[in-house]
C-alpha positions as CSV (number, residue, x, y, z in Angstrom):
1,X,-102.1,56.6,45.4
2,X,-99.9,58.9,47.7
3,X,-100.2,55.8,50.2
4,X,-98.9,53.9,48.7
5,X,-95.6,55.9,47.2
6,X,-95.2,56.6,51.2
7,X,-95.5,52.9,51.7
8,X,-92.9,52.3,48.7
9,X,-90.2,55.1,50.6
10,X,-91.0,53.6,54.1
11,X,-89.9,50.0,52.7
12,X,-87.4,51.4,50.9
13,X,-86.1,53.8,53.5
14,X,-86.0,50.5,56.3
15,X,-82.5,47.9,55.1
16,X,-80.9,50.9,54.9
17,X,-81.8,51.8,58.6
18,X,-81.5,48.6,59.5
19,X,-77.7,48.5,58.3
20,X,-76.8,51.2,60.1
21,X,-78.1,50.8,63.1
22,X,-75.8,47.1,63.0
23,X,-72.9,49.5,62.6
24,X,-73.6,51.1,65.1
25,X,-73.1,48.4,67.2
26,X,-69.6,48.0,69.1
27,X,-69.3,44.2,67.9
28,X,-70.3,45.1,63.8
29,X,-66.4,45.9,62.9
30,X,-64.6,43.1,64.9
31,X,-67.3,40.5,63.3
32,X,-66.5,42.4,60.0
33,X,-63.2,41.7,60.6
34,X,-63.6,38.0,61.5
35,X,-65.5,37.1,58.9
36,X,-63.6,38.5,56.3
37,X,-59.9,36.1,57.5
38,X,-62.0,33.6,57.5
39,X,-63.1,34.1,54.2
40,X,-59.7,35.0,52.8
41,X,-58.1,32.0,54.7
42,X,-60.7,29.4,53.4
43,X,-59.9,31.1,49.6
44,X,-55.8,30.8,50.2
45,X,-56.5,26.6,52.0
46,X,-58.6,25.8,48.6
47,X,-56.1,27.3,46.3
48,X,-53.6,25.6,47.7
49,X,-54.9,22.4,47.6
50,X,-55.8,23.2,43.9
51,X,-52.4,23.8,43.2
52,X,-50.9,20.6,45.2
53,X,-53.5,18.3,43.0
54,X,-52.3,19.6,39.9
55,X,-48.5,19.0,40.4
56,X,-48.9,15.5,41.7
57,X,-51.3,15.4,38.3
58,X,-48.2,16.3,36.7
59,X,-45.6,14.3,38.0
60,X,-47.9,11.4,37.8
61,X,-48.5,11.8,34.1
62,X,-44.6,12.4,33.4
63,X,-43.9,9.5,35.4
64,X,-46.3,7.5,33.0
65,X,-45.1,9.0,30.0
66,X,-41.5,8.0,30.6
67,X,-42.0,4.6,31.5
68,X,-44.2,4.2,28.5
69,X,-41.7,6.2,26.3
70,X,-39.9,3.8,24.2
71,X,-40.7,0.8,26.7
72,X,-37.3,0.3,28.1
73,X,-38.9,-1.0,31.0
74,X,-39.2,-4.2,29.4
75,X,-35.6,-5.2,28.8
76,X,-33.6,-3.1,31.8
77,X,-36.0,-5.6,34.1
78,X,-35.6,-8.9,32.5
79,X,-32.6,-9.6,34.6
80,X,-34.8,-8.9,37.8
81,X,-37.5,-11.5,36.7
82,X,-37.8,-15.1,37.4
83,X,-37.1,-17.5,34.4
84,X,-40.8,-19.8,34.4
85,X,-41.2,-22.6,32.3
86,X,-42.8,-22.0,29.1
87,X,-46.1,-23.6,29.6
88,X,-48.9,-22.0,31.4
89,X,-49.5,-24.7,33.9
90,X,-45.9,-26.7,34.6
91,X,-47.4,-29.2,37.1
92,X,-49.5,-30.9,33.9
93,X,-46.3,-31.1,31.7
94,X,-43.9,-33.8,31.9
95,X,-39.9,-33.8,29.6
96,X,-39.8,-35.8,27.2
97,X,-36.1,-35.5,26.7
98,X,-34.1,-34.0,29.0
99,X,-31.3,-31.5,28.5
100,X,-27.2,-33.5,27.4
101,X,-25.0,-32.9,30.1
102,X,-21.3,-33.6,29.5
103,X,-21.0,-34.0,33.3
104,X,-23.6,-36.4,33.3
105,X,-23.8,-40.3,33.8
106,X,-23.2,-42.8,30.7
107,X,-26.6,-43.7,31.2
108,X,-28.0,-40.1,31.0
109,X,-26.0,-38.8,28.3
110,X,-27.3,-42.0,26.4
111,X,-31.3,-40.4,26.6
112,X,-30.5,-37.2,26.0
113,X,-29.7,-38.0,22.4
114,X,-31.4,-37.4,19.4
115,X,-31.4,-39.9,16.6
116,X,-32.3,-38.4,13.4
117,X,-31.2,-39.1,9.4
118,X,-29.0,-42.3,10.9
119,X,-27.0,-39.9,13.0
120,X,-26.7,-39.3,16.8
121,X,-27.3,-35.4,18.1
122,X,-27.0,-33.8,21.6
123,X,-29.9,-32.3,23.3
124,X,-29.2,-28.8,23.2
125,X,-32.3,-28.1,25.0
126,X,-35.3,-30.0,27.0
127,X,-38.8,-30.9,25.2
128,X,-41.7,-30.2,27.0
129,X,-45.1,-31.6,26.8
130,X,-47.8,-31.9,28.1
131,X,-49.5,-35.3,29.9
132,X,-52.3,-36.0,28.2
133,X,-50.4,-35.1,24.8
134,X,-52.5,-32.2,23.8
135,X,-51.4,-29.3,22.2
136,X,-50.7,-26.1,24.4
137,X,-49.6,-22.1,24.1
138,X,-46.3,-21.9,24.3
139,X,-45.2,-18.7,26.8
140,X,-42.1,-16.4,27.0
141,X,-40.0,-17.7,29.8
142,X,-38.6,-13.9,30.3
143,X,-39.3,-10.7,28.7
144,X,-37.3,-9.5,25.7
145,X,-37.3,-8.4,22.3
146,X,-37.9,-11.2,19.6
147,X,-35.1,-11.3,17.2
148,X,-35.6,-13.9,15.1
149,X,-38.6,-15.9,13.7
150,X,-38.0,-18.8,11.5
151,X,-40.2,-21.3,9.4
152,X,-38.1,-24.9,9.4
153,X,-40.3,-27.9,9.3
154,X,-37.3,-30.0,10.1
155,X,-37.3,-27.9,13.9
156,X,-40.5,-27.3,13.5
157,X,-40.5,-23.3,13.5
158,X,-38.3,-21.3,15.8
159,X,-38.7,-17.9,17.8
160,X,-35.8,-16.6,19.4
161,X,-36.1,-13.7,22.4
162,X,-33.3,-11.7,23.2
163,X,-32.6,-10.5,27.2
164,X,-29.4,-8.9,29.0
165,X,-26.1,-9.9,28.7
166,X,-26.2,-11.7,25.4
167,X,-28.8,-14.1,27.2
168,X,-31.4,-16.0,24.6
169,X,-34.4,-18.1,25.1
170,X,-35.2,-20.7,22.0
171,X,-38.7,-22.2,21.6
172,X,-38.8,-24.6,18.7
173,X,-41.6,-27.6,17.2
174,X,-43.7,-24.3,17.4
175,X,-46.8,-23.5,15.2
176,X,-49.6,-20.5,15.0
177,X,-46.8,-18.1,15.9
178,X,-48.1,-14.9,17.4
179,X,-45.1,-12.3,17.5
180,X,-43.0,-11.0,14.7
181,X,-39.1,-10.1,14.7
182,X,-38.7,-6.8,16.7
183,X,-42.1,-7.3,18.9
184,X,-41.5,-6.5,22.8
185,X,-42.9,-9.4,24.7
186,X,-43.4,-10.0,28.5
187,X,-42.7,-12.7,30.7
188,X,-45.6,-15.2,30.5
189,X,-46.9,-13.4,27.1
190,X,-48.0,-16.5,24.7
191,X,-45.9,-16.4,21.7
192,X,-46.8,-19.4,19.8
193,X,-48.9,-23.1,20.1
194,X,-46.5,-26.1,20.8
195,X,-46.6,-28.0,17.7
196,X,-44.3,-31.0,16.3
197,X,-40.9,-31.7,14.6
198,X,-39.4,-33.9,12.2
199,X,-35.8,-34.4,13.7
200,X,-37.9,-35.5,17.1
201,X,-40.7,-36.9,15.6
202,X,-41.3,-39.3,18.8
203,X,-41.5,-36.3,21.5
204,X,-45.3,-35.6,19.4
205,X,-46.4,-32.5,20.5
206,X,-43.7,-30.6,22.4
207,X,-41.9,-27.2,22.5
208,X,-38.6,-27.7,22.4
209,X,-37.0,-24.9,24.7
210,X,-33.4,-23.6,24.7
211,X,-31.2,-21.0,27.1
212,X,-28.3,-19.7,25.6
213,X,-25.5,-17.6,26.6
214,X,-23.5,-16.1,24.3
215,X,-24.4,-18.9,21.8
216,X,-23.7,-21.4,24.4
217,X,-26.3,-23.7,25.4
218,X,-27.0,-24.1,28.7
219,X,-29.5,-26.8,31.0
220,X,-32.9,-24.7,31.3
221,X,-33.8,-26.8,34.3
222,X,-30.3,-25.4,36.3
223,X,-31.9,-21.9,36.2
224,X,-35.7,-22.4,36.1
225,X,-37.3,-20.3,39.1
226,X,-33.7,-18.2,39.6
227,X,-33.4,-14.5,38.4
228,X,-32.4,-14.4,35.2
229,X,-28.8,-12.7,36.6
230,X,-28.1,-16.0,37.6
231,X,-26.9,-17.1,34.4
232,X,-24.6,-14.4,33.9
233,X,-23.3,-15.5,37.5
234,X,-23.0,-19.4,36.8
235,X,-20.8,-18.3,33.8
236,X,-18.6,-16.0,35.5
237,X,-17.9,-18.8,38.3
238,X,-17.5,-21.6,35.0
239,X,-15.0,-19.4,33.2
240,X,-13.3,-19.0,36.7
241,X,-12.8,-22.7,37.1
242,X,-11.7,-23.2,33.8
243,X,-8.5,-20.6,34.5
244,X,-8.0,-21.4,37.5
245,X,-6.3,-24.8,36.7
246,X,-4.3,-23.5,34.0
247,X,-2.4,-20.6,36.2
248,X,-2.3,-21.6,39.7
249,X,-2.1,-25.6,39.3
250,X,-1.0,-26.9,35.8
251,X,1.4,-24.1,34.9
252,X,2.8,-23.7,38.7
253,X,3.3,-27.8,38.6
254,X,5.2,-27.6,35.4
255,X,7.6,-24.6,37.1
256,X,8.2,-25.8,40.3
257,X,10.5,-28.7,39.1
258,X,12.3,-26.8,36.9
259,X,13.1,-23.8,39.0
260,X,13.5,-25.5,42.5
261,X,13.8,-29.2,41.7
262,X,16.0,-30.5,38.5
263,X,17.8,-27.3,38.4
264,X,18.7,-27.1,41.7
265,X,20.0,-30.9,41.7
266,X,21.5,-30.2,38.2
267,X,23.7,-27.5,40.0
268,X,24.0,-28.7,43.6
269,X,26.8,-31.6,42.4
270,X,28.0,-29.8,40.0
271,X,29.1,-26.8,42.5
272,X,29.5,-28.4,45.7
273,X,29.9,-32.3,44.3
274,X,32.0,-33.3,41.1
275,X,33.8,-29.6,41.2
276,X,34.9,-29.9,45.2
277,X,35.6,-33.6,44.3
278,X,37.6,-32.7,41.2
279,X,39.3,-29.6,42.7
280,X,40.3,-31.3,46.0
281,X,42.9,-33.7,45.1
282,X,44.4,-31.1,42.7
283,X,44.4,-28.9,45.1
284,X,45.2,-30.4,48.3
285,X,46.7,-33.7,46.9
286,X,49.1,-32.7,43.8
287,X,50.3,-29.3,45.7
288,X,50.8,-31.9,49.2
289,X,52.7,-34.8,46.4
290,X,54.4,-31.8,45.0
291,X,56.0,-30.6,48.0
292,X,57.1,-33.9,49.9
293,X,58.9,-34.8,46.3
294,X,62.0,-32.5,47.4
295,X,62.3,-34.6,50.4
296,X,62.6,-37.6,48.8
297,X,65.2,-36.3,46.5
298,X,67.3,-35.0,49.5
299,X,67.1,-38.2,50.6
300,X,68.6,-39.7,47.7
301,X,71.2,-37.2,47.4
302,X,72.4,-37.8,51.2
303,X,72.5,-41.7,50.2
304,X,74.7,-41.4,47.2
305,X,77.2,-38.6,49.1
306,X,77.0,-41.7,51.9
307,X,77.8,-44.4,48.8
308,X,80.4,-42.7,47.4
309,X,78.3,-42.0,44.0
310,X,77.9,-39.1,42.3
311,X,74.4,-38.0,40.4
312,X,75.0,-40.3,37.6
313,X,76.2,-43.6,40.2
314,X,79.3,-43.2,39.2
315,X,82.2,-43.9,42.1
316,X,84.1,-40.9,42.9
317,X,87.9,-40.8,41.4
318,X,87.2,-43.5,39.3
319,X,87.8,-40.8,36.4
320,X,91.1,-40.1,37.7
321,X,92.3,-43.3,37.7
322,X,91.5,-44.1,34.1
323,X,93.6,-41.4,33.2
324,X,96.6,-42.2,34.9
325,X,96.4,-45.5,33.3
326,X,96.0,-44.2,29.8
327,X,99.6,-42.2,30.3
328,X,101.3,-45.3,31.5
329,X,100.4,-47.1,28.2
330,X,100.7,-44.2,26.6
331,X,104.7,-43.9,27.7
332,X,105.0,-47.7,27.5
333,X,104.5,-47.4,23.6
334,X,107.0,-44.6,23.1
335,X,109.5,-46.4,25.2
Protein backbone atom coordinates (compact mmCIF):
# COMPACT_ATOMS: atom_id res chain seq x y z
CA UNK A 1 0.00 0.00 0.00
CA UNK A 2 2.85 2.58 0.72
CA UNK A 3 4.17 1.51 -2.88
CA UNK A 4 2.04 2.43 -4.40
CA UNK A 5 1.10 6.10 -2.71
CA UNK A 6 5.10 6.55 -3.53
CA UNK A 7 4.32 5.43 -7.06
CA UNK A 8 1.14 7.93 -7.13
CA UNK A 9 3.76 11.13 -5.75
CA UNK A 10 6.57 9.97 -8.17
CA UNK A 11 3.99 10.20 -11.25
CA UNK A 12 2.59 13.02 -9.93
CA UNK A 13 5.80 14.80 -8.92
CA UNK A 14 7.26 14.04 -12.90
CA UNK A 15 5.16 16.88 -15.60
CA UNK A 16 5.84 19.11 -13.09
CA UNK A 17 9.70 18.42 -13.35
CA UNK A 18 9.47 17.89 -16.72
CA UNK A 19 8.04 21.68 -17.21
CA UNK A 20 10.66 23.06 -15.50
CA UNK A 21 13.37 21.59 -16.68
CA UNK A 22 11.93 23.06 -20.53
CA UNK A 23 12.21 26.44 -18.85
CA UNK A 24 15.15 26.05 -18.07
CA UNK A 25 16.18 25.88 -21.38
CA UNK A 26 17.58 29.14 -23.09
CA UNK A 27 15.12 28.66 -26.29
CA UNK A 28 11.66 28.01 -23.79
CA UNK A 29 10.94 31.94 -23.56
CA UNK A 30 11.69 33.06 -27.28
CA UNK A 31 9.44 29.83 -28.48
CA UNK A 32 7.00 31.12 -25.83
CA UNK A 33 7.14 34.17 -27.39
CA UNK A 34 6.75 33.00 -30.96
CA UNK A 35 4.12 31.03 -30.47
CA UNK A 36 2.03 33.22 -28.74
CA UNK A 37 2.22 36.24 -32.10
CA UNK A 38 1.41 33.63 -33.99
CA UNK A 39 -1.49 32.80 -32.11
CA UNK A 40 -2.67 36.31 -31.56
CA UNK A 41 -1.94 37.17 -35.32
CA UNK A 42 -3.93 34.09 -36.61
CA UNK A 43 -6.95 35.33 -33.93
CA UNK A 44 -6.68 39.28 -35.38
CA UNK A 45 -6.40 37.57 -39.60
CA UNK A 46 -9.74 35.44 -38.75
CA UNK A 47 -11.58 38.26 -37.16
CA UNK A 48 -11.00 40.30 -39.72
CA UNK A 49 -12.06 38.37 -42.38
CA UNK A 50 -15.19 37.77 -40.13
CA UNK A 51 -15.86 41.26 -40.06
CA UNK A 52 -15.12 41.87 -44.05
CA UNK A 53 -17.83 38.94 -44.79
CA UNK A 54 -20.39 40.48 -42.79
CA UNK A 55 -20.29 44.02 -44.34
CA UNK A 56 -20.25 42.77 -47.93
CA UNK A 57 -23.39 40.55 -46.35
CA UNK A 58 -24.73 43.83 -45.64
CA UNK A 59 -24.33 45.83 -48.40
CA UNK A 60 -25.38 43.01 -50.59
CA UNK A 61 -28.67 42.61 -48.78
CA UNK A 62 -29.31 46.51 -48.85
CA UNK A 63 -28.51 46.54 -52.32
CA UNK A 64 -31.29 43.78 -52.82
CA UNK A 65 -33.67 45.38 -50.62
CA UNK A 66 -33.64 48.69 -52.53
CA UNK A 67 -33.94 47.40 -55.88
CA UNK A 68 -36.79 45.27 -54.67
CA UNK A 69 -38.33 48.13 -52.69
CA UNK A 70 -41.20 49.45 -54.56
CA UNK A 71 -39.80 47.91 -57.92
CA UNK A 72 -38.85 51.15 -59.60
CA UNK A 73 -36.47 49.16 -61.47
CA UNK A 74 -39.08 48.19 -63.77
CA UNK A 75 -40.17 51.55 -65.26
CA UNK A 76 -36.67 53.81 -64.82
CA UNK A 77 -35.24 50.86 -67.41
CA UNK A 78 -37.88 50.63 -69.96
CA UNK A 79 -36.38 53.34 -71.95
CA UNK A 80 -33.02 51.18 -71.95
CA UNK A 81 -34.75 48.09 -73.30
CA UNK A 82 -35.36 46.98 -76.82
CA UNK A 83 -38.96 47.13 -78.06
CA UNK A 84 -39.59 43.05 -79.42
CA UNK A 85 -42.44 42.11 -81.20
CA UNK A 86 -45.20 40.74 -79.19
CA UNK A 87 -45.11 37.13 -80.02
CA UNK A 88 -42.76 34.76 -78.64
CA UNK A 89 -41.29 33.47 -81.83
CA UNK A 90 -41.48 36.55 -84.67
CA UNK A 91 -39.94 34.40 -87.48
CA UNK A 92 -43.40 32.13 -87.46
CA UNK A 93 -45.67 35.23 -87.57
CA UNK A 94 -46.55 36.98 -90.65
CA UNK A 95 -48.89 40.92 -90.72
CA UNK A 96 -51.87 40.69 -91.78
CA UNK A 97 -52.43 44.31 -92.07
CA UNK A 98 -49.81 46.55 -92.02
CA UNK A 99 -49.62 49.90 -90.09
CA UNK A 100 -51.51 53.44 -92.49
CA UNK A 101 -48.86 55.63 -93.33
CA UNK A 102 -49.89 59.07 -94.53
CA UNK A 103 -46.45 59.20 -96.28
CA UNK A 104 -47.14 56.10 -97.97
CA UNK A 105 -48.02 55.10 -101.68
CA UNK A 106 -51.81 55.17 -102.98
CA UNK A 107 -51.50 51.69 -103.22
CA UNK A 108 -50.38 51.11 -99.51
CA UNK A 109 -52.59 53.35 -97.91
CA UNK A 110 -55.35 51.49 -99.87
CA UNK A 111 -54.39 47.96 -97.59
CA UNK A 112 -53.88 49.45 -94.66
CA UNK A 113 -57.62 50.10 -94.33
CA UNK A 114 -60.12 48.63 -92.41
CA UNK A 115 -63.62 48.19 -93.71
CA UNK A 116 -66.07 47.75 -91.05
CA UNK A 117 -70.16 48.80 -90.56
CA UNK A 118 -69.88 50.11 -94.42
CA UNK A 119 -67.28 52.61 -93.40
CA UNK A 120 -63.45 52.90 -94.19
CA UNK A 121 -60.89 53.12 -90.99
CA UNK A 122 -57.09 53.75 -90.80
CA UNK A 123 -54.87 51.20 -89.37
CA UNK A 124 -53.80 52.67 -86.28
CA UNK A 125 -51.65 49.71 -85.66
CA UNK A 126 -50.31 46.37 -87.32
CA UNK A 127 -52.12 42.72 -86.80
CA UNK A 128 -50.03 40.01 -86.14
CA UNK A 129 -50.51 36.39 -86.57
CA UNK A 130 -49.21 33.64 -86.80
CA UNK A 131 -48.64 31.20 -90.12
CA UNK A 132 -50.33 28.36 -89.51
CA UNK A 133 -53.24 30.53 -87.96
CA UNK A 134 -53.17 29.12 -84.55
CA UNK A 135 -53.69 30.96 -81.62
CA UNK A 136 -50.59 32.29 -79.63
CA UNK A 137 -49.57 34.19 -76.01
CA UNK A 138 -49.52 37.45 -76.68
CA UNK A 139 -46.07 39.18 -74.88
CA UNK A 140 -45.26 42.69 -73.45
CA UNK A 141 -43.23 44.46 -76.05
CA UNK A 142 -41.48 46.63 -73.10
CA UNK A 143 -41.86 46.67 -69.43
CA UNK A 144 -44.45 48.95 -67.72
CA UNK A 145 -47.21 49.35 -65.62
CA UNK A 146 -50.72 48.19 -67.04
CA UNK A 147 -53.13 50.95 -67.02
CA UNK A 148 -55.95 49.93 -68.56
CA UNK A 149 -57.81 46.61 -69.16
CA UNK A 150 -60.90 46.54 -71.22
CA UNK A 151 -63.59 44.00 -72.29
CA UNK A 152 -64.95 45.18 -76.09
CA UNK A 153 -65.87 42.43 -78.28
CA UNK A 154 -66.02 44.79 -81.18
CA UNK A 155 -61.73 45.18 -80.49
CA UNK A 156 -61.76 42.19 -79.09
CA UNK A 157 -60.40 43.15 -75.49
CA UNK A 158 -57.68 45.60 -74.92
CA UNK A 159 -54.66 45.93 -72.44
CA UNK A 160 -52.82 48.96 -72.46
CA UNK A 161 -49.00 49.28 -70.73
CA UNK A 162 -47.75 52.48 -69.77
CA UNK A 163 -43.60 53.25 -70.25
CA UNK A 164 -41.57 56.68 -70.10
CA UNK A 165 -42.35 59.71 -71.58
CA UNK A 166 -46.06 59.30 -72.13
CA UNK A 167 -45.00 56.19 -74.33
CA UNK A 168 -48.00 53.36 -74.57
CA UNK A 169 -48.02 49.93 -76.03
CA UNK A 170 -51.83 48.60 -77.16
CA UNK A 171 -52.54 44.93 -77.66
CA UNK A 172 -56.10 44.36 -78.85
CA UNK A 173 -58.33 40.94 -80.41
CA UNK A 174 -56.89 39.69 -77.06
CA UNK A 175 -58.49 36.87 -74.85
CA UNK A 176 -57.58 34.83 -71.40
CA UNK A 177 -56.09 38.04 -70.19
CA UNK A 178 -53.46 37.50 -67.51
CA UNK A 179 -52.63 40.97 -65.82
CA UNK A 180 -54.93 43.38 -64.10
CA UNK A 181 -54.81 47.37 -64.13
CA UNK A 182 -51.88 48.48 -61.88
CA UNK A 183 -49.82 44.96 -62.38
CA UNK A 184 -45.89 45.65 -63.14
CA UNK A 185 -45.05 43.59 -66.11
CA UNK A 186 -41.65 42.86 -67.83
CA UNK A 187 -40.53 42.86 -71.24
CA UNK A 188 -41.46 39.48 -72.85
CA UNK A 189 -43.94 38.76 -69.68
CA UNK A 190 -47.13 37.03 -71.49
CA UNK A 191 -50.09 39.20 -70.83
CA UNK A 192 -52.87 37.71 -72.69
CA UNK A 193 -53.68 34.75 -75.73
CA UNK A 194 -54.15 36.42 -79.25
CA UNK A 195 -57.78 36.01 -79.90
CA UNK A 196 -60.25 37.61 -82.65
CA UNK A 197 -62.24 40.82 -83.46
CA UNK A 198 -65.29 41.84 -85.00
CA UNK A 199 -64.20 45.18 -86.67
CA UNK A 200 -61.30 42.84 -88.43
CA UNK A 201 -63.04 39.78 -88.62
CA UNK A 202 -60.86 38.63 -91.72
CA UNK A 203 -57.26 38.99 -89.94
CA UNK A 204 -58.77 35.52 -87.75
CA UNK A 205 -56.70 35.13 -85.04
CA UNK A 206 -54.39 38.11 -84.46
CA UNK A 207 -53.24 40.64 -81.81
CA UNK A 208 -53.68 43.73 -82.98
CA UNK A 209 -50.57 45.90 -81.54
CA UNK A 210 -50.35 49.64 -81.15
CA UNK A 211 -47.31 52.31 -80.09
CA UNK A 212 -48.44 55.45 -79.00
CA UNK A 213 -46.96 58.62 -78.07
CA UNK A 214 -48.69 60.95 -76.34
CA UNK A 215 -51.93 59.56 -77.81
CA UNK A 216 -50.40 59.63 -81.14
CA UNK A 217 -50.12 56.54 -83.08
CA UNK A 218 -47.08 55.67 -84.38
CA UNK A 219 -45.72 52.59 -87.15
CA UNK A 220 -44.58 49.75 -84.57
CA UNK A 221 -42.45 48.26 -87.31
CA UNK A 222 -40.24 52.02 -87.50
CA UNK A 223 -39.12 51.20 -83.91
CA UNK A 224 -39.11 47.42 -83.53
CA UNK A 225 -35.46 46.22 -82.21
CA UNK A 226 -34.52 50.18 -81.32
CA UNK A 227 -34.38 51.36 -77.60
CA UNK A 228 -37.45 52.44 -76.54
CA UNK A 229 -35.67 56.28 -76.30
CA UNK A 230 -35.96 56.22 -79.78
CA UNK A 231 -39.41 57.22 -79.99
CA UNK A 232 -39.06 60.00 -77.84
CA UNK A 233 -36.09 61.01 -80.40
CA UNK A 234 -38.16 60.41 -83.72
CA UNK A 235 -40.69 62.85 -82.22
CA UNK A 236 -38.44 65.53 -81.10
CA UNK A 237 -36.81 65.53 -84.79
CA UNK A 238 -40.83 65.32 -86.37
CA UNK A 239 -41.90 68.30 -84.25
CA UNK A 240 -38.54 70.01 -85.43
CA UNK A 241 -39.48 69.64 -89.10
CA UNK A 242 -42.81 70.64 -88.68
CA UNK A 243 -41.43 74.35 -87.17
CA UNK A 244 -38.91 74.57 -89.10
CA UNK A 245 -40.91 75.48 -92.27
CA UNK A 246 -43.12 77.79 -90.56
CA UNK A 247 -40.15 80.20 -89.15
CA UNK A 248 -37.20 80.00 -91.21
CA UNK A 249 -39.02 79.39 -94.78
CA UNK A 250 -42.71 80.25 -95.02
CA UNK A 251 -42.74 83.22 -92.66
CA UNK A 252 -39.14 84.57 -93.96
CA UNK A 253 -40.71 84.16 -97.71
CA UNK A 254 -43.76 86.12 -96.90
CA UNK A 255 -41.24 89.05 -95.26
CA UNK A 256 -38.61 89.32 -97.56
CA UNK A 257 -40.91 90.92 -100.28
CA UNK A 258 -42.43 93.14 -98.22
CA UNK A 259 -39.50 94.58 -96.39
CA UNK A 260 -36.74 94.45 -99.18
CA UNK A 261 -38.84 93.99 -102.38
CA UNK A 262 -42.40 95.88 -102.94
CA UNK A 263 -41.42 98.38 -100.40
CA UNK A 264 -38.31 99.17 -101.57
CA UNK A 265 -39.71 99.61 -105.31
CA UNK A 266 -42.82 101.38 -103.78
CA UNK A 267 -40.30 104.08 -102.37
CA UNK A 268 -37.38 104.00 -104.85
CA UNK A 269 -39.69 106.07 -107.65
CA UNK A 270 -41.38 107.77 -105.46
CA UNK A 271 -38.06 109.41 -103.78
CA UNK A 272 -35.58 109.33 -106.48
CA UNK A 273 -38.21 108.95 -109.61
CA UNK A 274 -41.73 110.77 -109.92
CA UNK A 275 -40.48 113.42 -106.90
CA UNK A 276 -36.92 114.30 -108.83
CA UNK A 277 -39.02 114.20 -112.09
CA UNK A 278 -41.74 116.42 -110.61
CA UNK A 279 -39.36 118.76 -108.63
CA UNK A 280 -36.87 119.25 -111.56
CA UNK A 281 -38.72 121.22 -114.01
CA UNK A 282 -40.12 123.40 -111.13
CA UNK A 283 -37.08 123.73 -109.93
CA UNK A 284 -34.63 124.16 -112.64
CA UNK A 285 -37.18 124.94 -115.42
CA UNK A 286 -39.86 127.52 -114.02
CA UNK A 287 -36.97 129.38 -111.79
CA UNK A 288 -34.65 129.27 -115.51
CA UNK A 289 -38.32 130.57 -117.56
CA UNK A 290 -38.75 132.91 -114.70
CA UNK A 291 -35.54 134.64 -115.01
CA UNK A 292 -35.00 134.97 -118.89
CA UNK A 293 -38.72 136.59 -118.90
CA UNK A 294 -37.05 140.03 -117.82
CA UNK A 295 -35.05 139.80 -120.88
CA UNK A 296 -37.53 139.46 -123.11
CA UNK A 297 -39.45 142.41 -121.68
CA UNK A 298 -36.30 144.64 -121.97
CA UNK A 299 -36.31 143.74 -125.25
CA UNK A 300 -39.69 144.87 -125.98
CA UNK A 301 -39.19 147.97 -124.09
CA UNK A 302 -35.88 148.91 -126.22
CA UNK A 303 -38.21 148.15 -129.49
CA UNK A 304 -40.93 150.44 -128.64
CA UNK A 305 -38.41 153.48 -127.33
CA UNK A 306 -36.83 152.56 -131.04
CA UNK A 307 -40.69 152.76 -132.64
CA UNK A 308 -41.52 155.78 -131.17
CA UNK A 309 -44.40 153.96 -128.96
CA UNK A 310 -44.95 154.20 -125.56
CA UNK A 311 -46.25 151.15 -123.20
CA UNK A 312 -49.64 151.28 -124.45
CA UNK A 313 -48.40 151.64 -128.58
CA UNK A 314 -49.40 154.81 -128.57
CA UNK A 315 -47.00 157.40 -130.85
CA UNK A 316 -45.33 159.92 -128.76
CA UNK A 317 -46.95 163.64 -129.02
CA UNK A 318 -49.78 162.42 -130.64
CA UNK A 319 -51.62 163.69 -127.31
CA UNK A 320 -50.34 166.98 -127.80
CA UNK A 321 -51.46 167.47 -131.04
CA UNK A 322 -55.13 166.60 -130.27
CA UNK A 323 -55.17 169.22 -127.95
CA UNK A 324 -53.94 171.98 -129.99
CA UNK A 325 -56.60 171.03 -132.33
CA UNK A 326 -59.43 171.06 -129.91
CA UNK A 327 -58.43 175.02 -129.06
CA UNK A 328 -58.46 175.90 -132.62
CA UNK A 329 -62.07 174.71 -132.93
CA UNK A 330 -62.65 175.74 -129.81
CA UNK A 331 -61.78 179.62 -130.76
CA UNK A 332 -63.25 179.17 -134.22
CA UNK A 333 -66.74 178.79 -132.53
CA UNK A 334 -66.41 181.89 -130.29
CA UNK A 335 -65.14 183.82 -133.22
Amino acid sequence: MIAEVINMREEEKKPTSTIRRILKQRWALSAIYIASAAIILAAAFLLQNSFDDSAKDGKEESAETGKNYGEPSVEVNSNLETIKMPVADADKSVIKKQFYDVNADEKAQEEALVFYNNRYEQNKGIDIAMEDGKSFDVKASLSGNVTKVQDDALLGNLVEVEHEDGVVTRYQSVKDIKVAVGDKVKQGQAIATAGKSQINEEAGVHVHFEIRKDNIALNPLDFVDKQASAIQSATEAEADKEETPAVEGSEADKETPAVEGSETDKETPAVEGSEADKETPAAEGSEADKEETPAVDETDESTDLESGTDEEGSVPGEDTTEESDSLKDSLNQSN
